[in-house]
KEVO-606754 format. One record per atom (N, C-alpha, C): residue in one letter; atom name; x, y, z. Coordinates in steps of 0.05 Angstrom, whole numbers, plus 5000, padded with zeros to 4 digits. Example, Ala and Ser with C-alpha at 12.3 -4.5 7.8 and 13.67 -1.06 7.14 Angstrom:
% residues 2
REC|A|N|5264|4886|5156
REC|A|CA|5246|4910|5156
REC|A|C|5264|4934|5156
REC|S|N|5257|4955|5142
REC|S|CA|5273|4979|5143
REC|S|C|5258|5001|5157
% end
This chain:
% residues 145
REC|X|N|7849|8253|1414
REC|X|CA|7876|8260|1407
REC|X|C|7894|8251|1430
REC|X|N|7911|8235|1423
REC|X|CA|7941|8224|1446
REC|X|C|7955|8247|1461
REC|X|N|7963|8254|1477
REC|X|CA|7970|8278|1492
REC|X|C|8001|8266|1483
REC|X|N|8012|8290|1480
REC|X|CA|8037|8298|1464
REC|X|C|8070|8307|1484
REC|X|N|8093|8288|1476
REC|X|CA|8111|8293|1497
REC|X|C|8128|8313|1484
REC|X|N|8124|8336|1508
REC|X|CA|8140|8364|1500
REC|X|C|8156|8357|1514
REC|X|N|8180|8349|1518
REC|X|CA|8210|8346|1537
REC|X|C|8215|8334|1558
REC|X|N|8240|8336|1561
REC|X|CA|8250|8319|1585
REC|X|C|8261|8337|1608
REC|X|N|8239|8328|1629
REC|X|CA|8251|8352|1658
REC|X|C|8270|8350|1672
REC|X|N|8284|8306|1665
REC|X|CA|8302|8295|1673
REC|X|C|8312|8266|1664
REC|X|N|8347|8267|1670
REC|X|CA|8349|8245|1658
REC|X|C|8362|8233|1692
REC|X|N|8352|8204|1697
REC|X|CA|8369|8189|1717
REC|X|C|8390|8167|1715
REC|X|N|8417|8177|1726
REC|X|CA|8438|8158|1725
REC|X|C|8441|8134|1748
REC|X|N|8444|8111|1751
REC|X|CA|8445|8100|1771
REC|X|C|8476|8102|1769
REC|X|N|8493|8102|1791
REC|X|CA|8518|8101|1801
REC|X|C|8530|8084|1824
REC|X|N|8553|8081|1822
REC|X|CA|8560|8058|1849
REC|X|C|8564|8079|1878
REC|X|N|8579|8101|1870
REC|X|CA|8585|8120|1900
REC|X|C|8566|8143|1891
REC|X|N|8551|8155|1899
REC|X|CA|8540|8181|1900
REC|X|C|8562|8205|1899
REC|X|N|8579|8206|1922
REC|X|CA|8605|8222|1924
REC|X|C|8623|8222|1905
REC|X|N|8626|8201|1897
REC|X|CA|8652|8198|1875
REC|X|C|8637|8208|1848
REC|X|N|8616|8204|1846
REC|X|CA|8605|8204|1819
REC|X|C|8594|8239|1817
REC|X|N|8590|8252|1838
REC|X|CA|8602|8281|1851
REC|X|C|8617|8295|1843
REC|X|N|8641|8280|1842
REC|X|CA|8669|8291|1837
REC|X|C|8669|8287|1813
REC|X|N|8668|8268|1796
REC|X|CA|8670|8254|1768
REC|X|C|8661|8273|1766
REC|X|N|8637|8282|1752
REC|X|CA|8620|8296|1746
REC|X|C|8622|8329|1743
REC|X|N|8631|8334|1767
REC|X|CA|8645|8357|1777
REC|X|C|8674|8364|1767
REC|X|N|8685|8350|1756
REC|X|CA|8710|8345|1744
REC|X|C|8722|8352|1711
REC|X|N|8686|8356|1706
REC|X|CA|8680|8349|1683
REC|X|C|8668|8376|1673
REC|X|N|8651|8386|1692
REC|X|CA|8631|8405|1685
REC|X|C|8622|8425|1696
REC|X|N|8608|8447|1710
REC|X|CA|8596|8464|1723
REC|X|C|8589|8461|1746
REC|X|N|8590|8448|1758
REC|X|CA|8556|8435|1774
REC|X|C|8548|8458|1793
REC|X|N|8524|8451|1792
REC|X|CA|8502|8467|1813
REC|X|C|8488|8448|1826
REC|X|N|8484|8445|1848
REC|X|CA|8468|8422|1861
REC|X|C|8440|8437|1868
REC|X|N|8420|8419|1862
REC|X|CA|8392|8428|1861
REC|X|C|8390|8418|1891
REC|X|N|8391|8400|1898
REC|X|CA|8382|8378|1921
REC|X|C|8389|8358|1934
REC|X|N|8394|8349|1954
REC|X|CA|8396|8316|1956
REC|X|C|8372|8303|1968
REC|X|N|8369|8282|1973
REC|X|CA|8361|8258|1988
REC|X|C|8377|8243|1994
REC|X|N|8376|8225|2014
REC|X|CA|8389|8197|2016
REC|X|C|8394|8174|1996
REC|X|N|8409|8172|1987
REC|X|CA|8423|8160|1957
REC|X|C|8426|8178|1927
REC|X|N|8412|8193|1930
REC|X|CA|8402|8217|1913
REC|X|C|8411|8246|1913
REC|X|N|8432|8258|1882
REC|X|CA|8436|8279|1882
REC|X|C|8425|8290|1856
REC|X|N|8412|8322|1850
REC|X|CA|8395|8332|1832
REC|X|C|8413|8357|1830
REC|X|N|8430|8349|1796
REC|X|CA|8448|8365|1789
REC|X|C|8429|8382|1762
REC|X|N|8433|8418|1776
REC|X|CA|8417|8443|1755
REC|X|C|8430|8430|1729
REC|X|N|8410|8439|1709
REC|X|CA|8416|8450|1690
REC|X|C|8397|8470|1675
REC|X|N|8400|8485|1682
REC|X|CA|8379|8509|1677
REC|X|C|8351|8503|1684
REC|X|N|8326|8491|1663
REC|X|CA|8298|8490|1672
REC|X|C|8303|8458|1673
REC|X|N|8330|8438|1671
REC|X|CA|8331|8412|1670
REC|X|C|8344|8414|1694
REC|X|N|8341|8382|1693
REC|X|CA|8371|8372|1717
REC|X|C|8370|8340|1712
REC|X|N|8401|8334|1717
REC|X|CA|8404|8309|1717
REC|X|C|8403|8295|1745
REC|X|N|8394|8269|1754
REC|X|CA|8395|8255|1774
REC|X|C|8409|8233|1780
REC|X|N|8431|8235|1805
REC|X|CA|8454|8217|1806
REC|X|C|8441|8198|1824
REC|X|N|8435|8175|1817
REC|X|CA|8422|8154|1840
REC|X|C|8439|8133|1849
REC|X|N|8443|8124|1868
REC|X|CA|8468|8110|1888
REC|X|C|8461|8080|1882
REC|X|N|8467|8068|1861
REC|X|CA|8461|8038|1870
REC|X|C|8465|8019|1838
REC|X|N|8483|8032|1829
REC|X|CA|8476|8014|1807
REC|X|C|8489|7986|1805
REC|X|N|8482|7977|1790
REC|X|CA|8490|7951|1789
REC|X|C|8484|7936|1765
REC|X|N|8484|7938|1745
REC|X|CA|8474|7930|1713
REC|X|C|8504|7925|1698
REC|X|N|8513|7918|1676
REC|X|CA|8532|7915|1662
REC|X|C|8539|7949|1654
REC|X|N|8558|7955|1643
REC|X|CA|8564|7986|1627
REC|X|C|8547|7981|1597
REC|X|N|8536|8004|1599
REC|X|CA|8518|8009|1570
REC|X|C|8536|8008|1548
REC|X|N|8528|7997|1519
REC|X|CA|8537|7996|1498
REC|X|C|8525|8015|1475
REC|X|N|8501|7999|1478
REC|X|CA|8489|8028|1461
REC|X|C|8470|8045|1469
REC|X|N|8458|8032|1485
REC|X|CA|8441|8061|1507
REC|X|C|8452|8075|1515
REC|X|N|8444|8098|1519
REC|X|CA|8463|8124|1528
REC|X|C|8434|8149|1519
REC|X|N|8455|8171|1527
REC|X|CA|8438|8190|1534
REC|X|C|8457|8216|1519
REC|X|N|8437|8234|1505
REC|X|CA|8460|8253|1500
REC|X|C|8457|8284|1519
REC|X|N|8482|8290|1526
REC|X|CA|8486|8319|1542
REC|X|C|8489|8338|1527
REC|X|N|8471|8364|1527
REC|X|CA|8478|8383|1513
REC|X|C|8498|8402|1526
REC|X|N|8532|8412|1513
REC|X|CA|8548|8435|1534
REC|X|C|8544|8451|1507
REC|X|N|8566|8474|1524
REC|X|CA|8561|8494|1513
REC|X|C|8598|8493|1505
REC|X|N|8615|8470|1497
REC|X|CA|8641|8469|1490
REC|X|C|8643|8445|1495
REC|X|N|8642|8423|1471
REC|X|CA|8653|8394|1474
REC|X|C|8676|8391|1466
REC|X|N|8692|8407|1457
REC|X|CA|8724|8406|1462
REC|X|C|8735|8411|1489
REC|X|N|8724|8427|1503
REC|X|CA|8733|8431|1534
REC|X|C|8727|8401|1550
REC|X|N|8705|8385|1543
REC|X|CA|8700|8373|1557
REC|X|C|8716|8342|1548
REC|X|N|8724|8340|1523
REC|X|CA|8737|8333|1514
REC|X|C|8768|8333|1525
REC|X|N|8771|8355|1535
REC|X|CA|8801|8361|1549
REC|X|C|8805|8349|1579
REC|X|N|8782|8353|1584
REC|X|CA|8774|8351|1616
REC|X|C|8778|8318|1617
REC|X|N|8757|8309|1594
REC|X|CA|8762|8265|1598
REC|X|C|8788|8253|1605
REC|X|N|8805|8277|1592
REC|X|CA|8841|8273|1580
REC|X|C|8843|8259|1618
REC|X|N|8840|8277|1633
REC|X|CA|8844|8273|1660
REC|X|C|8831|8253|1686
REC|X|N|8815|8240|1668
REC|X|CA|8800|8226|1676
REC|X|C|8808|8190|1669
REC|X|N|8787|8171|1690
REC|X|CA|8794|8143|1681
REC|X|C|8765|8142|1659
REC|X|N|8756|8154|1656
REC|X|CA|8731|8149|1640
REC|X|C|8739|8137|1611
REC|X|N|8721|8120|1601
REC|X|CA|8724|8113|1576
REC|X|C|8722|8123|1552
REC|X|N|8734|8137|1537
REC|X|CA|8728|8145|1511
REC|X|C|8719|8130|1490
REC|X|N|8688|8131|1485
REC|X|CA|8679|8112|1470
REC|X|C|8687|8108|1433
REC|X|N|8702|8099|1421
REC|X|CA|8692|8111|1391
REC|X|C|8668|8117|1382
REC|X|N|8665|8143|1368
REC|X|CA|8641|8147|1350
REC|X|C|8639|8173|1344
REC|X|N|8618|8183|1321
REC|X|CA|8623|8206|1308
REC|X|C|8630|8228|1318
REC|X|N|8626|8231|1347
REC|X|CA|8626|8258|1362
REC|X|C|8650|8253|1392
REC|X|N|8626|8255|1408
REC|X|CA|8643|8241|1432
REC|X|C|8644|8235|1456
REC|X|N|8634|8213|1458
REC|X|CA|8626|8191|1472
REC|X|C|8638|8190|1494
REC|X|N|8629|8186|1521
REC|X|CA|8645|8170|1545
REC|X|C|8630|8140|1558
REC|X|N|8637|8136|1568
REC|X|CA|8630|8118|1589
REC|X|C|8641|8124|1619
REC|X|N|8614|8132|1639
REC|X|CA|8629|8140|1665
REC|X|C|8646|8117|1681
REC|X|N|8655|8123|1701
REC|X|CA|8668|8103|1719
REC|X|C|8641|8079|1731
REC|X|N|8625|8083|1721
REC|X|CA|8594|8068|1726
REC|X|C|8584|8047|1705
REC|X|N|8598|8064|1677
REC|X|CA|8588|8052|1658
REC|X|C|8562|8057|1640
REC|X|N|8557|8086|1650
REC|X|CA|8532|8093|1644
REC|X|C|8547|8110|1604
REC|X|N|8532|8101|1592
REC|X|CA|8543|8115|1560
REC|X|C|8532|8150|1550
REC|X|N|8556|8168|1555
REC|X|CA|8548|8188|1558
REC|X|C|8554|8200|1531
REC|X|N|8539|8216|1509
REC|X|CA|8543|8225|1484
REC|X|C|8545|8254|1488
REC|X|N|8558|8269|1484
REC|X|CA|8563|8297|1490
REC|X|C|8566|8312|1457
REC|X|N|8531|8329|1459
REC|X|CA|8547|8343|1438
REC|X|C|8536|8378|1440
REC|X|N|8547|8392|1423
REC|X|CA|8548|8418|1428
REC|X|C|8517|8434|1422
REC|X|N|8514|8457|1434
REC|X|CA|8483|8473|1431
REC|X|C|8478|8483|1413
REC|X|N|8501|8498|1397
REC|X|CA|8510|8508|1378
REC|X|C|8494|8493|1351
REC|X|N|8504|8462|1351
REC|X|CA|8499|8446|1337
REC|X|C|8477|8433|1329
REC|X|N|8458|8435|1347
REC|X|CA|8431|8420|1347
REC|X|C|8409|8433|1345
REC|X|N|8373|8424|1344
REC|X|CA|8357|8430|1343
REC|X|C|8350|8439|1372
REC|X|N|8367|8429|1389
REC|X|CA|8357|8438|1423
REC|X|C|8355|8459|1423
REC|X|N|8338|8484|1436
REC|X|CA|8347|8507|1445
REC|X|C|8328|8511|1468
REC|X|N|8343|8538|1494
REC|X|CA|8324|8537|1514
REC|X|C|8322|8560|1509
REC|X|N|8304|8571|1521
REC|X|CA|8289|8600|1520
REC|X|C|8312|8630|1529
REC|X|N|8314|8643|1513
REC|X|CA|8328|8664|1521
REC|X|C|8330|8673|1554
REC|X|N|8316|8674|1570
REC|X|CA|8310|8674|1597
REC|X|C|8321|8655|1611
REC|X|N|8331|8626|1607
REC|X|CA|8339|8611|1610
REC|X|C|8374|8622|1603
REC|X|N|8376|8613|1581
REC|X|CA|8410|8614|1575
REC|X|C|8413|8647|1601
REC|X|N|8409|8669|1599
REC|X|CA|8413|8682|1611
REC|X|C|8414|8682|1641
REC|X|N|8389|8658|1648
REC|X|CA|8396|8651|1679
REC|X|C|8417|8641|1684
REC|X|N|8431|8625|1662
REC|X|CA|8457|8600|1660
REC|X|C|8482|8620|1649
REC|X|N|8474|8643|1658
REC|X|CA|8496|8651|1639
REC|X|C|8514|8641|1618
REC|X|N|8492|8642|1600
REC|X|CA|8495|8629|1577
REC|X|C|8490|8644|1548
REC|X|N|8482|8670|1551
REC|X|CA|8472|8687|1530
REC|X|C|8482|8689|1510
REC|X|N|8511|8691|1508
REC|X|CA|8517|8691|1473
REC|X|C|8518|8664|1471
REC|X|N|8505|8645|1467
REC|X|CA|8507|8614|1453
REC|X|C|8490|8616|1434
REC|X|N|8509|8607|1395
REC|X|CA|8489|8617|1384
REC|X|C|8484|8583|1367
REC|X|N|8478|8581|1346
REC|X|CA|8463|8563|1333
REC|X|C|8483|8561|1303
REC|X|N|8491|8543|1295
REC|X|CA|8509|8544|1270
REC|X|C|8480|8547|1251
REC|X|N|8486|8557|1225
REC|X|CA|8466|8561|1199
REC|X|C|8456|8526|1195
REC|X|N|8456|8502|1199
REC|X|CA|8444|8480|1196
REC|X|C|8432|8472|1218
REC|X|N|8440|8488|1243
REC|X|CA|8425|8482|1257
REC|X|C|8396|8497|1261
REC|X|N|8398|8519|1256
REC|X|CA|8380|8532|1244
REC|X|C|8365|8539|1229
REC|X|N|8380|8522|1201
REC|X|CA|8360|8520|1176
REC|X|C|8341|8491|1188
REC|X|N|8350|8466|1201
REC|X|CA|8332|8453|1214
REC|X|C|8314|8453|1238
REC|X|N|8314|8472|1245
REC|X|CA|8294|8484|1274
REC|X|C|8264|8506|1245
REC|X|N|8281|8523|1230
REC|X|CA|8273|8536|1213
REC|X|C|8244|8514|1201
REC|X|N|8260|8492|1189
REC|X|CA|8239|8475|1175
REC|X|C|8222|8458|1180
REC|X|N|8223|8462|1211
REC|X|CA|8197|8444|1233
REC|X|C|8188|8474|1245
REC|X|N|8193|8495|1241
REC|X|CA|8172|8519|1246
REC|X|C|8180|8518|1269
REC|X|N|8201|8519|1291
REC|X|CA|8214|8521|1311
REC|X|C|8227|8550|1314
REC|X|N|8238|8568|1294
REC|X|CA|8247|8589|1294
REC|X|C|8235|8607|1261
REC|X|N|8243|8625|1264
REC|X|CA|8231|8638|1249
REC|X|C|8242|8655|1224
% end
């Protein structure tokens, strides 16, 4: 039997400034800093975290990208307003950082994601609930009950 991928512990961004991409970031969202290293910052997200790595250098993504789960993508939506970041077209809503990395942002509410009650509560996050389709699809892969 093939051993089976239960999740992602992390996703890595390459970036041109570590600091700026700090602020960007921070500009944008919560942050909790897990860690640094030298070129290297390890931003919480509850039992995840994302990783800002200092060096990129590649073209800006078009269709690779990565999606962020918040807990309000209209807020963050408000927040781009203030920003040089790119607003990408597409069904939801899309950025492109000052890096060029393609960021898809969509809500918890909305999806099959969910983290463990213990979790949202560490994130102070406890009333985040699940719309009825997102739940009738977690429901029909035997994910909830």
């Amino acid at each position: 039997m093939a051993p089976r991928a239960v999740g992602i512990n992390h996703v890595a961004l390459e970036v041109g400034d570590l600091e700026a991409a700090l602020e960007f970031y921070g500009s944008l969202f919560e942050l909790e800093l897990r860690g640094r290293v030298p070129g290297m910052a390890f931003v919480d997200m509850g039992d995840q975290f994302l990783a800002l790595s200092e060096g990129r250098r590649q073209t800006p993504d078009d269709g690779r990208h990565f999606g962020l789960v918040v807990d309000d993508r209209e807020a963050v939506r408000a927040a781009l307003a203030d920003t040089d970041a790119e607003i990408v077209p597409s069904r939801g809503l899309d950025f492109r950082d000052p890096w060029g990395n393609r960021v898809q942002v969509v809500e918890y509410g909305d999806i099959q994601f969910s983290k463990t009650p213990q979790t949202l509560r560490a994130m102070g996050l406890s009333g985040l609930g699940k719309t009825e389709e997102a739940e009738a699809e977690m429901r029909e892969k035997g994910l909830t009950e």
